[in-house]
C-alpha positions in Angstrom: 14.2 40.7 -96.4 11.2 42.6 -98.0 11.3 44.5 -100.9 9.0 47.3 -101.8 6.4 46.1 -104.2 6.9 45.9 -108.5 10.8 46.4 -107.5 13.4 43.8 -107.9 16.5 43.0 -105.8 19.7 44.3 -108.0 21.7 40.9 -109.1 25.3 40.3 -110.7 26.0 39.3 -114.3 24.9 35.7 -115.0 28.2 33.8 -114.6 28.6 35.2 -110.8 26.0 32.5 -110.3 27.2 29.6 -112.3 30.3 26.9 -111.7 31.9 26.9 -108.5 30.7 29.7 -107.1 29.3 29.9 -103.5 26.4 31.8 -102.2 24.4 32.1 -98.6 20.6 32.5 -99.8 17.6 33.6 -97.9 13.8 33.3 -99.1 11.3 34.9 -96.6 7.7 34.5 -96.8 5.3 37.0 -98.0 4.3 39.1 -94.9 7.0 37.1 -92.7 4.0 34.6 -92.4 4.2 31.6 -90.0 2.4 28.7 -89.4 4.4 26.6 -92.3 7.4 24.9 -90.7 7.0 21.7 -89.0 8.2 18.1 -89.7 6.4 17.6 -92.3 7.5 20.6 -94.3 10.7 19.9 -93.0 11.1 16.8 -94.6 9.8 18.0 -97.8 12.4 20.9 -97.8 15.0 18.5 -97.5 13.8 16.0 -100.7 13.6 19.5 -102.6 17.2 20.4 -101.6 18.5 16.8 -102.7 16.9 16.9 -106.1 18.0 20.7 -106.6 21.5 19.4 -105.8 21.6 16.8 -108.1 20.1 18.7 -110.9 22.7 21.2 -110.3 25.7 19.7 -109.1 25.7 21.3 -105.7 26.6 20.5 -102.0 24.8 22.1 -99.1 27.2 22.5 -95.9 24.2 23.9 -93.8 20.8 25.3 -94.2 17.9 26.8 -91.3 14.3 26.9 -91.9 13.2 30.4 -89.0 9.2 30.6 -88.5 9.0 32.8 -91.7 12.0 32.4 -94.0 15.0 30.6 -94.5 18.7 30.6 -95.3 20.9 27.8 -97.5 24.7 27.9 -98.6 25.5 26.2 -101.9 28.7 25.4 -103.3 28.9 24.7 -107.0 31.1 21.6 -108.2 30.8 21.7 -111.9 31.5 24.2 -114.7 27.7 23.8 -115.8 26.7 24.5 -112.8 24.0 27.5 -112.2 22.7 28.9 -108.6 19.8 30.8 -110.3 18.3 27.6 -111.9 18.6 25.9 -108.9 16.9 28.1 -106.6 14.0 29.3 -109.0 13.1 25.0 -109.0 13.7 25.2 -105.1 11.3 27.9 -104.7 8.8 26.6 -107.3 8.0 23.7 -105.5 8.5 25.0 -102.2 5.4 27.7 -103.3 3.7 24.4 -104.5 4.3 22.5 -100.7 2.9 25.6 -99.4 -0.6 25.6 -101.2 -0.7 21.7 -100.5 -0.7 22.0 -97.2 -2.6 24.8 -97.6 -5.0 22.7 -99.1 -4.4 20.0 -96.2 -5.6 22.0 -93.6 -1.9 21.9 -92.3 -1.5 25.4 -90.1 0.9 26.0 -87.0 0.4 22.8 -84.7 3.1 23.5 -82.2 3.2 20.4 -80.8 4.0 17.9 -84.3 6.3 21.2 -84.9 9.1 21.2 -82.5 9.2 17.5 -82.0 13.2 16.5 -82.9 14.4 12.4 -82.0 17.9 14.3 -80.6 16.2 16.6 -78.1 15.3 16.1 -74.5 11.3 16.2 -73.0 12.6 19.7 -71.0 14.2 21.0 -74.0 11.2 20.3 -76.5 9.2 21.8 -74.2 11.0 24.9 -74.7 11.3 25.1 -78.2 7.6 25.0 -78.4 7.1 27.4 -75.9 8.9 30.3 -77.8 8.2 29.1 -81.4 4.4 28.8 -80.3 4.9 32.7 -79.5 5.9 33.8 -82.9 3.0 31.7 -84.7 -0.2 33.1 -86.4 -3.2 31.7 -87.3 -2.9 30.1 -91.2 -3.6 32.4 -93.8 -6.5 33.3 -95.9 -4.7 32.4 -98.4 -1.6 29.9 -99.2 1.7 31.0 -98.1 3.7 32.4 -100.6 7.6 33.4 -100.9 8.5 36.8 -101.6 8.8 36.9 -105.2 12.9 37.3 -105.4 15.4 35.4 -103.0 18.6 37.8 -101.2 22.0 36.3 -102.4 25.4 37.0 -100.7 27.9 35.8 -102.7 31.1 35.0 -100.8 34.4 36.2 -101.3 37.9 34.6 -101.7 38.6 35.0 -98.2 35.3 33.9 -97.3 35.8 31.2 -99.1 38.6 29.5 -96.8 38.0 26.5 -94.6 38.0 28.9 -91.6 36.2 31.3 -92.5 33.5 29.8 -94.0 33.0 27.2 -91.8 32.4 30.1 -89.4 29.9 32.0 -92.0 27.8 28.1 -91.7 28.2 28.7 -87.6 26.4 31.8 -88.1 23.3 30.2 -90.1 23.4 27.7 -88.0 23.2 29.6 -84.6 20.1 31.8 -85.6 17.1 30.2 -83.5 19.8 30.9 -80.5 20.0 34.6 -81.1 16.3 34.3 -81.7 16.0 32.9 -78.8 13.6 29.9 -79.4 16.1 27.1 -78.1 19.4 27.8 -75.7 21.5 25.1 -78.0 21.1 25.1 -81.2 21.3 21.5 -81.5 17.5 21.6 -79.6 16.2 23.0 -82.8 14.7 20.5 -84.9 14.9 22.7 -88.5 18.5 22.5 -89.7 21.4 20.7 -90.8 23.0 19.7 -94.2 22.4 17.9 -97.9 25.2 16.1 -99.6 24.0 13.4 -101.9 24.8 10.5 -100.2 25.3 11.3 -96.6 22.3 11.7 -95.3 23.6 11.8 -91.5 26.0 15.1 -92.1 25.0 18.0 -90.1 26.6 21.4 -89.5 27.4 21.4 -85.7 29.7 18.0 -86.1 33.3 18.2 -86.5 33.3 15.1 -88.2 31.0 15.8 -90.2 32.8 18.7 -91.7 35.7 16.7 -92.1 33.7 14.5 -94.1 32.3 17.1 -95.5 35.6 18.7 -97.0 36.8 15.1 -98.3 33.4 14.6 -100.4 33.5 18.3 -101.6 37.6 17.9 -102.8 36.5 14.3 -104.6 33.4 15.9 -106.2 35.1 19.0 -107.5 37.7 17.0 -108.6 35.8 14.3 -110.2 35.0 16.6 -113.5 36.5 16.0 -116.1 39.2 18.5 -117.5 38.2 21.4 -120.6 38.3 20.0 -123.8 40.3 21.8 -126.4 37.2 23.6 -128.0 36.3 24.4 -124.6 37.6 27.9 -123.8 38.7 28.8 -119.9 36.9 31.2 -118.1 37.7 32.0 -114.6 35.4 34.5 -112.8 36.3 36.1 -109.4 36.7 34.0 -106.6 36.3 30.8 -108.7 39.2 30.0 -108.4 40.0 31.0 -104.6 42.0 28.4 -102.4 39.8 26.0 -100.1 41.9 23.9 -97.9 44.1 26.6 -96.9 
């Protein structure tokens, strides 16, 4: 999503970001430039997501990495949790990956791109026929992020087993309505980071199931308000999961 230039994207009051709040993000690259995603990037993205969870106490059900921006769901587990902190030290040193490979000489290579262990030799072949299409030459100049991420906070009702595992469904499907693969388990750049469980991804029932059993023994894990602690409960913080 651009934004006109010197203007910034409207955001909620602080604590709308903060404890157990849970928000679909979206980072696009200055000038919806390609040539960044591939394995390697991929990877890196992933190590970046892990340390941003821990840091912040998070759980990510399902991200996408598209040619020229990306989308993540985080779901906060602790009181001292904040979203804002942990995305400003996602995208620092996702702008920093970017100038090092950059630096590398590391532009659009189609074929180390669109390699995945799970896909076939017909259907590789197909993801790097379309992504191929939507590549550009590298830049002059590093890739950069547009200067402020889109947030979507979800509500109440979002917020249900359901319905949000549908809202993760949608993320997840979107190099099948952009038509670079026909099954989205053919794309390569997806999936989801719980400390832990490396294996989880987004399209497995079971996965979810194990999903929901980490996220209701995280949450629960912290401890309870001290006395001198005093309660605040925001909108939708307090919202019904398992229902």
């Amino acid at each position: 999503m651009a934004f006109p230039f010197g203007e910034h994207l409207p955001r909620l009051a602080r604590h709308h970001y903060q404890a157990h709040a849970v928000i679909h993000w979206q980072c696009a690259v200055e000038g919806r430039a390609t040539g960044w995603l591939g394995e390697v990037f991929h990877a890196r993205f992933r190590e970046l997501l892990l340390h941003a969870a821990i840091r912040e106490s998070l759980l990510c059900p399902v991200y996408c990495l598209m040619p020229d921006h990306f989308h993540v769901i985080w779901m906060g587990l602790r009181r001292d949790t904040d979203q804002r902190n942990g995305m400003k030290f996602l995208r620092e040193f996702i702008n920093q990956e970017f100038e090092c490979s950059w630096n590398r000489g590391n532009g659009c290579n189609p074929g180390d791109c669109c390699r995945s262990q799970e896909t076939s030799a017909e259907s590789t072949n197909q993801v790097l026929k379309r992504y191929s299409s939507q590549c550009k030459r590298p830049p002059m100049k590093p890739w950069r992020l547009q200067k402020q991420a889109y947030d979507r906070i979800l509500r109440p009702e979002e917020r249900r087993r359901g319905a949000f595992q549908a809202n993760c469904d949608y993320i997840r499907l979107n190099p099948v309505r952009a038509r670079f693969v026909t099954r989205d388990e053919h794309w390569p750049f997806g999936g989801s980071v719980v400390p832990g469980y490396p294996d989880l991804h987004p399209a497995s029932q079971e996965s979810w199931e194990i999903f929901w059993r980490v996220y209701v023994e995280r949450r629960g894990a912290e401890p309870p308000m001290s006395s001198d602690e005093k309660p605040q409960l925001f909108e939708g913080q307090g919202a019904p999961w398992l229902c």
